[in-house]
Steps between C-alpha positions, in 0.01 A plus 500: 500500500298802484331615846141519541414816664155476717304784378311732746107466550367831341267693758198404351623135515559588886177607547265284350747212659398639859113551378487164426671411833306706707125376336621174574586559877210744568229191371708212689573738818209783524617852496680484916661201432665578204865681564699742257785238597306234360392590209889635413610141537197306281606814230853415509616833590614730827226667694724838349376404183138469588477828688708659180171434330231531796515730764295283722305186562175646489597684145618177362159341642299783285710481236368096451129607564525727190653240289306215584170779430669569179536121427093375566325830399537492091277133493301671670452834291443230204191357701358860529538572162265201410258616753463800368528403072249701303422730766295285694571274850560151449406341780675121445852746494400549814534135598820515342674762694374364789642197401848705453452708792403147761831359326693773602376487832555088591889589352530794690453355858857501623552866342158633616651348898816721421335795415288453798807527707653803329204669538427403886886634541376832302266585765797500778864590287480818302755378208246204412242716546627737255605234241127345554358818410725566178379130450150611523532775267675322238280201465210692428675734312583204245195363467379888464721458205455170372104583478565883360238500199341195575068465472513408878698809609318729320175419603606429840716818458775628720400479843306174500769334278733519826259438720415174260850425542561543850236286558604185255834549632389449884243263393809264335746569824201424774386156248849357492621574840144294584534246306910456602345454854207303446518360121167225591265757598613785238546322263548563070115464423464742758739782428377464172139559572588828757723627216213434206221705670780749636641568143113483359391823707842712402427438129103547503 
């Protein structure tokens, strides 16, 4: 009877196995609450093999930021293409990224709480403050990049197109973390409005 040899997980398998781990623990748990020891065991693997791939908690947290960034933003770019067809603003696209921008925010909640705590723990622990930052840069770096060439970036240009980002970004974080806590009075006709006259003034 032949034997059946158990083949090793390749290091990309590894990985995304503790990425998906570690998103799951970091929405259920927060940021704190969630342990390197934890998310080992719901991967299926030794805590060796998770710090093999990550150096750190914090770098693993940034690591899922810029995925899940990576993951919502190219809907998104689709909507702003339509706003901007022809040449000219449409301004019923604009409804319709707000409507993908308020959907991202009522999902988000339990994320947007996690990231709340990583960055409270960045103010006082100079290794999450230094992942935070890298976070920083990188998330508007990618949307930098996702936009390069496109009508609102170029007449926004350079300087306002990350300051137009900044500002949806912290708009989205500060919305969901408001709504996780109090979901009757900030509620999804209202992020919607905030984020429809909000994304009206960047694009006019």
């Amino acid at each position: 009877m032949p034997l059946h040899v158990a083949h090793r997980p390749t290091r990309q398998q590894v990985r995304r196995k503790v990425i998906d781990a570690a998103s799951r623990a970091f929405r259920t748990h927060g940021y704190a609450r969630a342990s390197m020891t934890q998310i080992a065991e719901s991967a299926g693997f030794t805590k060796g093999a998770v710090y093999s791939n990550f150096e750190s908690k914090p770098e693993l947290f940034s690591t899922i930021c810029i995925e899940n960034i990576n993951r919502l933003s190219p809907p998104v770019i689709a909507e702003l293409d339509a706003m901007f067809a022809n040449g000219a603003r449409d301004a019923s696209a604009i409804d319709r990224i707000a409507d993908s921008f308020a959907q991202i925010v009522i999902e988000s909640g339990p994320w947007q709480v996690a990231l709340g705590e990583f960055r409270q723990l960045a103010v006082h622990d100079p290794q999450v403050a230094e992942s935070y930052a890298t976070l920083l840069r990188e998330r508007t770096e990618q949307a930098m990049r996702l936009l390069d060439g496109h009508p609102l970036a170029r007449r926004l240009g350079p300087q306002r197109t990350r300051e137009a980002i900044w500002t949806v970004f912290e708009l989205i974080s500060l919305l969901a973390l408001e709504h996780a806590a109090a979901p009757h009075m900030v509620t999804p006709a209202a992020i919607r409005s905030v984020l429809a006259s909000v994304l009206g003034g960047l694009s006019a």
